[in-house]
Structure formats: structure tokens, C-alpha cells
C-alpha positions, 0 to 999 in steps of 0.5 A, spaced: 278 344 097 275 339 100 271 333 097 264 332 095 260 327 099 257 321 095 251 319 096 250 311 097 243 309 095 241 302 099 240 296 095 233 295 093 231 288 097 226 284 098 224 279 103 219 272 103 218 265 108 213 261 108 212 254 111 213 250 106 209 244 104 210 240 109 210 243 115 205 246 119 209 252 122 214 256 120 221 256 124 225 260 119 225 269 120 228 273 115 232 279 117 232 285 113 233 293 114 235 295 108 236 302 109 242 300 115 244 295 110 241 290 114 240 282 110 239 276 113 236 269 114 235 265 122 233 258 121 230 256 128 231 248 131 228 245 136 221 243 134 215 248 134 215 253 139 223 251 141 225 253 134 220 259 133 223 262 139 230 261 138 229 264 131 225 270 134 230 270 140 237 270 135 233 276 131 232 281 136 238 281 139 241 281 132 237 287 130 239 291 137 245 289 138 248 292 130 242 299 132 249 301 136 255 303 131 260 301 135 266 296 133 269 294 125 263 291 121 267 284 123 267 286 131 259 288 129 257 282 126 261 277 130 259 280 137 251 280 135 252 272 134 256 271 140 250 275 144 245 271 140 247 265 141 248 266 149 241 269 150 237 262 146 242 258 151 240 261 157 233 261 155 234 255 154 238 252 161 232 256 165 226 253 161 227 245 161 221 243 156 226 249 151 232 243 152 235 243 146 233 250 142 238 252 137 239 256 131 243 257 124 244 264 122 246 268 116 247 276 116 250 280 112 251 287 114 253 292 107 256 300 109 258 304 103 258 297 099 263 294 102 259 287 105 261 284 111 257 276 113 257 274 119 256 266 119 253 259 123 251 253 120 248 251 113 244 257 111 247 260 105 249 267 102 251 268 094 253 273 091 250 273 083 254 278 077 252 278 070 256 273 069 254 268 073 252 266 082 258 265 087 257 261 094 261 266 099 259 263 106 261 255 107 256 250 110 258 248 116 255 241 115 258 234 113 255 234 108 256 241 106 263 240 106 264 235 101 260 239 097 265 245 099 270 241 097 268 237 091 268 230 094 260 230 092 256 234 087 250 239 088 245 233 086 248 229 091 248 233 097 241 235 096 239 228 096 243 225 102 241 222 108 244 227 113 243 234 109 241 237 115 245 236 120 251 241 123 256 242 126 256 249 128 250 252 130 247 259 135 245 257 143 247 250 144 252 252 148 256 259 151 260 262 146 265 268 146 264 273 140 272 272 138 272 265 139 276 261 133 272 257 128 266 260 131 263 265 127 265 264 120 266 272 117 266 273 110 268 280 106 266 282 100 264 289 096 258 290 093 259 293 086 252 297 083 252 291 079 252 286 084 246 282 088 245 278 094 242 272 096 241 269 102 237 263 104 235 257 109 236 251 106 229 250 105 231 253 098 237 250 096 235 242 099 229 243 094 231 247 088 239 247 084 243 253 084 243 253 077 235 254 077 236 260 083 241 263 078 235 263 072 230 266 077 233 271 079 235 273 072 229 272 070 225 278 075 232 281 076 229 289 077 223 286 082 226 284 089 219 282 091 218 278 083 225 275 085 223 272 092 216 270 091 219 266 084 224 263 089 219 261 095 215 258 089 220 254 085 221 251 093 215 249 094 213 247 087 220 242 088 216 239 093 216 244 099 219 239 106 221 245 109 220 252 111 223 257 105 226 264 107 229 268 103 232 276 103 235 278 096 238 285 095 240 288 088 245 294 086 242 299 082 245 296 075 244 290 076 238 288 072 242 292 067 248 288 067 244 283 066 240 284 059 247 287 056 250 281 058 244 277 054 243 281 049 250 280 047 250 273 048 245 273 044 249 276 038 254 272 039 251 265 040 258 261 038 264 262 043 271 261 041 271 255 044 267 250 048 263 252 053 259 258 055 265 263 056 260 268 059 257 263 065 250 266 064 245 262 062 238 263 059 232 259 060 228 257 055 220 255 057 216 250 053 209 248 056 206 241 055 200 241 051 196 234 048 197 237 041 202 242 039 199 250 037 201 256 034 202 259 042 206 252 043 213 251 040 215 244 040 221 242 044 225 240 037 223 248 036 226 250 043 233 245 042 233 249 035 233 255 040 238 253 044 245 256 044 250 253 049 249 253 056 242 254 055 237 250 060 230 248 056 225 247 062 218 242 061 212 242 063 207 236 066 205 232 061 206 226 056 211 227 049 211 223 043 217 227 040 224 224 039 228 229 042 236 231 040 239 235 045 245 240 043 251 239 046 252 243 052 244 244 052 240 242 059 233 239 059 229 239 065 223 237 068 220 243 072 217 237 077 221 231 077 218 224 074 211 228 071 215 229 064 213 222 060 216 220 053 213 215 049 213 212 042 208 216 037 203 212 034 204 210 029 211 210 028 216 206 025 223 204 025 227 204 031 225 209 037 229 212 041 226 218 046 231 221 047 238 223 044 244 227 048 249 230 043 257 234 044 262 234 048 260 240 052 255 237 058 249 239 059 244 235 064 237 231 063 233 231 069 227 228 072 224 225 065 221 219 065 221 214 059 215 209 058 215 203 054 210 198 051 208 192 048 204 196 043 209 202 043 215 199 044 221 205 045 228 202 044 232 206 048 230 212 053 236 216 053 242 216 047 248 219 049 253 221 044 259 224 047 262 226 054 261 231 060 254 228 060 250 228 066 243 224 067 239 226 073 233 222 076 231 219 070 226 213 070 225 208 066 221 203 065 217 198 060 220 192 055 227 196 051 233 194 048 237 199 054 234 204 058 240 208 056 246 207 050 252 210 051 255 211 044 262 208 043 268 213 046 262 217 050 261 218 058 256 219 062 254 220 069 247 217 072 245 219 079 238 217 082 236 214 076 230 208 078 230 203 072 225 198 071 226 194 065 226 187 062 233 187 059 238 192 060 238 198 064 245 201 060 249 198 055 256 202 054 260 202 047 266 200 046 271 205 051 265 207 054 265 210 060 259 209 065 258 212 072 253 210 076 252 213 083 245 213 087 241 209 082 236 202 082 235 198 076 231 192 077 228 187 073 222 186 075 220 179 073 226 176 075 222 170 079 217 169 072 219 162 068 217 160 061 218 160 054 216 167 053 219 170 058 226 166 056 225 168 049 223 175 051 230 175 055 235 172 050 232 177 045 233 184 049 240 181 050 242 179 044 240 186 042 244 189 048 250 185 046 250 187 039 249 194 042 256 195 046 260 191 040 258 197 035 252 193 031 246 195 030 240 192 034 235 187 030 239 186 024 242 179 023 248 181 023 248 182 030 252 177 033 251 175 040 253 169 045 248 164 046 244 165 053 241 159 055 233 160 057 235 160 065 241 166 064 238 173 067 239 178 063 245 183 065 243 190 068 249 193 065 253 190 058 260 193 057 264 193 051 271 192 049 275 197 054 268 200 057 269 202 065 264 203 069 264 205 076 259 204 080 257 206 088 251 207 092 246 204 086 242 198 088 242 192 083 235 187 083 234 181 079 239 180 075 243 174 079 250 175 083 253 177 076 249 183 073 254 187 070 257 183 063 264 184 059 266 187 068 273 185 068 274 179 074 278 184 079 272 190 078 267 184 079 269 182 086 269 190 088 262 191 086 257 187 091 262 193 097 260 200 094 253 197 092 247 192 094 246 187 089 239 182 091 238 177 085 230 177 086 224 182 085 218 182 088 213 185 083 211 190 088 217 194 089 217 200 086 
């Protein structure tokens, strides 16, 4: 008796590119057929006609070579890159003004739902279940593979100076299909409820994984829905290079995933720290001048939110003060257009925003403006561990830009603080990273009694502040800053750490981190740059 046939229905998929904001053509193809199981994204190089042609060159050979069903899956892919590359290289040695026209590529080719990749460069490919997204090619990059390699987060590789450069690429030079450490060859299965991801970097430079992730959860069931909200969310990011993307999704996938949802819903409270599931929801908050019946408060969101969940802001200015979950994220959907303020009319101390729990968690793109007439004591308040800050912007007369609670800890990456006093006052044994930010004191050139009154008063609020006093009260005990001292940009309490690189420090004099010990104090001027004046243009 011979078996019965088993019908393999292809993946639902969609495919989308767009130039971007910034450019004015588009370098990036995306390569879909979905029926032989055929995804993929070629990112051109070169300039305007080199990478489109590179791009197009790479595509046709690709498509033509795997329209023969000769070879492994490996031998296929590997051998459709190989002649690609070739091709583009010869184009480019008998036509001079195309000197230097390469590619990057990802294909991934699916048969029977085993899936085989075929890689070169920074193009990338995830592989997304219900319980969460998985990176499976490697950047071929430097920074790509400190990323792969956890020497830098994702943050940080987004931001660097040398995100675009790599190491391996299609047409620089002639290549054989089995030439080690060429095409990077990745395989996989493909289970019903299982989708894929591939993309250029026009996507991951400009939005988070954990952002991609919540999209695709979001339209899962809609391939289009899914690549015309991931090309969006590129652009609204700010859109600097082209974006492409092909996505692809098992026939259970958007299934898998509400089961997931509903249950995590049912059961808001994990055995044990953290969201053991790894699936996350989003929680949308729009901004509004006055709250509505159809707008929910962000304290209405927060109560809402379950660990792992991501609370998403609009543009817009807010008067709320805001207690953040542990575990919980708040994120500006456009960096730097979510601004906190002291309402009007409110007493007592004011602190905008306060980070709670052990469970991490990250505050991102807000900024935090103070006033002499609406005057905000601390911008962000962090109480507890595995907390990350991510370009936060502050700016304004406060006691600290952000207070780190006694045994608390907290990252700070591209942070940009413009403050009379200090950027950061760190409890006792707190523990303070700072990668990548400014803080600069703006007035450092200013003199007079007001401006030395102003300064020993933010300080000696910061000081109390880090010995575990109340700011403001009289039993805040502070050393005596005679009128010329500078405030610090950093206060350290008793036992507090602090480890500081790339960040860059304006106005606060040669010594600009106080309670530092001596050893730590020589190290600090060589991971960072410290100028003891301010030019009230600097921004």
C-alpha cells in the first residue's frame, strides 16, 4: 500500500520597498516567488545606477539560476550567489563608470517546509513563532558582529558610525560557489506556525527588533498589512535608506499567535519574573490637549499593562506623572516629540517619570522639559534594576535629570542633558552606565550671585539626594560649594558605581563626576570627552 500524497500549501507572502525619506531612488529589490518557495531582499551599492544595477543584475541571475532544480537546496542557493556575484563583477571590469558596483543579499529558498538561506552582508532574515522573533542569518559587518556577539546592544549598533560597512558583499570581486566563509548557508524548518522575515537594513538601522516583532503580531494574517506597517514604521523612524521587505507566514501562524495572547492574557502573573512566553503586546496611547472618553490616560495604559508589554506615545506634550510597571516599556513612537511637563497648578515635588521593579523594561525617546514657572524636580526616577533609558532628553532648572534610587541600576544610551545642576544623582550602591550620551551645562560661562545661589542650591539638593535625604527639606546636609564650584554632571553616593564611555561631558570643570573614587577619576577623561566650557548655542 503506498502512501498518500501530502499537499504542502506555499506560504502566504507579501512583499514591499520603498526608497525612504531621504533618497531619491531605490537601490533595494526584493525577490518573491512564492509558489517555488522563493524569498528574498538584494540591497544594491554603488551610487544611483551602479547599485540598481547591481541589485537587478544579482535578481535575474538568482531567479533563472534556482528555475533549474539541479542540486541540494545548499548547492542551489550557494551556486545562484556565486554566479551573481560573478556577473555584477565582470559588468563592472568592462564598464569603468560602474567601478566599484556590489550587492548584499538574502534568499531563502523553502521545499516541503525545510528552509535553506543563502547569505551575504547585513541584509537579514528572522524567523518569528508565537512565542517570540529569532535573528537566524549573521551580519557580515563589524558592527554586526559585536552585535552578534553581545559586545554592543541593538541600540548601539543602530547608532554607530560604521553600521553600513561590510565585509562580505556580491561582485567585488570573482568568487567560487564553494568557497569557504563566502556564502553563509543557514537551514531550518518551517512549521505551520512559523513566519519569516526578510529585510535590508533600511528596516532594522531605523526601527527595533522588538518593534518589527509587535507589527507583525499586529497584521499577522495580512502579509500585505504586514509589509506596508513595517515599510511605514521605517520611514516614520526617520526613513534614511531605502526599505524592503518580503514576509512569509505558515498557515497557522496568526492562529498560534492569538492563542498565545489569549492565554497570556488569562494568566497576567508568571511563576516567576519576567514574561516567560516572550511574546509581548502593544498597548496604543494617542496624544491628546485634554483627555476624552475614546483616549485613555497613560496612568489608564500602565494599569493595563502586564510584563513585557510595550506602551507606545503619540506626539504630544503630557502633564501627567507617570509610574512605569516593572517590566513594562514606554516608548516614543517619534523620538524626541513626546514631551513631559509639570501640570499647572500642581504642588509638591514633581517627578515626571518614575521606573519601578526589577524587571526591566525601556524608557525611550521622551523628553523632559523644566521651567522656572513649572518647575519638574526630576525627569526620570528609576527604582529598581535591569533598567534601560534610551534617548532621553532633558533640559530645563531640576534637582536631577534622572535619580537613581539607593541599590537601584540603570543604563543611559544616547541621552542628551541640558541642565543647570546635575544630570544624574545615583543612591547609595547605586549603579550607573552611561554609554553614548552629553550632558551639558549650558550656563557654565555665566557668573553672578543668582547664577552661584542657583548652582549651590541644585547641588546641595543633589547631595542630599544621593545620601538618601529628602531634596528641599532642612535636614538635607550638603558640603558647602563656595560660589565659583561648578556643579557636578554625575553625584555618586556611598558605594555607588558608575561606568561611563563615549558620553560626552560640557561645562562642569575637569572634575564633573563628585563621590568618583580617585582611581576611577584618572580612567574617565580616556573613554569620554570632557570640555569645562559651554557655548549656549550648543545643542
Amino acid at each position: 500500500m503506498t502512501d498518500a500524497a501530502t499537499l504542502v500549501r506555499p506560504l502566504a507572502a507579501a512583499a514591499r520597498s520603498d526608497a525612504g525619506k531621504v533618497r531619491s531612488n531605490n537601490e533595494d529589490l526584493a525577490v518573491l516567488d512564492a509558489e517555488r518557495g522563493v524569498f528574498g531582499v538584494i540591497d544594491g551599492v554603488g551610487g544611483h545606477t551602479a547599485g540598481e544595477l547591481a541589485a537587478a543584475i544579482a535578481r535575474d541571475v538568482i531567479l533563472q539560476r534556482l528555475a533549474r532544480p539541479l542540486g541540494t537546496p545548499a548547492e542551489r542557493v550557494r551556486e545562484a550567489i556565486a554566479i551573481a556575484n560573478n556577473e555584477i563583477f565582470r559588468r563592472a571590469h568592462d564598464t569603468p563608470s560602474l567601478a566599484g558596483m556590489t550587492c548584499v543579499v538574502t534568499l531563502a529558498l523553502v521545499t516541503d517546509r525545510r528552509l535553506t538561506v543563502g547569505h551575504v552582508g547585513d541584509t537579514r532574515l528572522y524567523k518569528l513563532r508565537p512565542h517570540g522573533l529569532r535573528k537566524l542569518t549573521h551580519d557580515h559587518s563589524p558592527v554586526g558582529e559585536r552585535e552578534d556577539a553581545q559586545e554592543i546592544d541593538e541600540l548601539s549598533a543602530m547608532r554607530h558610525p560604521r553600521r553600513h560597512e561590510v565585509f562580505r558583499d556580491v561582485g567585488s570581486a570573482l568568487r567560487d560557489k564553494d568557497e569557504p566563509d563566502y556564502v553563509e548557508v543557514i537551514e531550518d524548518v518551517v512549521e505551520d506556525d512559523a513566519a519569516l522575515l526578510v529585510c535590508s537594513d533600511g528596516l532594522t538601522d531605523m526601527v527595533p527588533s522588538t518593534l518589527i516583532e509587535q507589527i507583525v503580531r499586529r497584521h499577522a494574517g495580512s502579509p500585505d498589512d504586514v509589509a506596508a506597517a513595517l515599510v511605514t514604521a521605517a520611514n516614520e523612524a526617520g526613513g534614511r535608506d531605502n526599505v524592503t521587505v518580503v514576509y512569509a507566514e505558515g498557515p497557522a501562524f496568526a492562529a498560534a499567535l492569538r492563542t498565545t495572547d489569549t492565554a497570556a492574557s488569562a494568566n497576567p502573573q508568571p511563576t516567576s519574573s519576567g514574561n516567560q512566553s516572550g511574546a509581548r503586546r502593544w498597548l496604543w496611547f494617542a496624544a491628546a490637549p485634554a483627555a476624552t472618553d475614546t483616549v485613555p490616560t497613560i496612568a489608564g495604559a500602565m494599569a493595563l499593562a502586564q510584563r513585557g508589554d510595550v506602551v507606545r506615545l503619540e506626539p504630544g506634550t503630557y502633564s501627567e506623572q507617570v509610574v512605569v510597571p516593572a517590566g513594562v516599556s514606554l516608548r516614543a513612537r517619534v523620538p524626541g516629540t513626546v514631551v513631559f511637563v509639570r501640570a499647572t497648578g500642581a504642588a509638591g515635588e514633581w517627578v515626571a517619570i518614575t521606573l519601578d521593579g526589577d524587571d526591566g523594561g525601556t524608557l525611550s525617546g521622551v523628553r523632559v522639559v523644566s521651567t522656572d514657572a513649572a518647575p519638574v524636580q526630576v525627569g526620570v526616577r528609576v527604582r529598581g534594576q535591569g533598567r534601560s533609558i534610551d534617548l532621553l532628553q532633558a533640559e530645563g532648572p531640576m534637582v536631577a535629570a534622572v535619580d537613581v534610587a539607593a541599590d537601584a541600576a540603570v543604563t543611559l544610551h544616547g541621552a542628551h542633558l541640558q541642565l543647570a545642576g546635575p544630570g544624574v544623582v545615583v543612591g547609595t550602591r547605586g549603579q550607573l552606565d552611561v554609554q553614548g550620551s552629553v550632558l551639558l551645562r549650558p550656563d557654565a560661562q555665566s557668573s553672578g550671585a543668582a547664577g552661584a545661589s542657583a548652582s549651590r542650591n541644585v547641588r546641595a539638593d543633589a547631595s542630599a539626594q544621593a545620601a538618601g535625604a529628602t531634596p528641599g527639606r532642612r535636614d538635607a546636609v550638603a558640603a558647602p560649594v563656595a560660589p565659583s564650584a561648578l556643579p557636578p554632571a554625575v553625584v555618586l553616593g556611598e558605594g555607588a558605581r558608575l561606568r561611563a564611555e563615549r558620553s560626552v561631558f560640557i561645562g562642569f570643570g575637569s572634575d564633573p563626576v563628585q563621590g568618583l573614587p580617585a582611581s576611577a577619576r584618572e580612567r574617565l577623561p580616556a573613554a569620554n570627552v570632557l570640555i569645562s566650557a559651554a557655548s549656549s548655542t550648543v545643542r
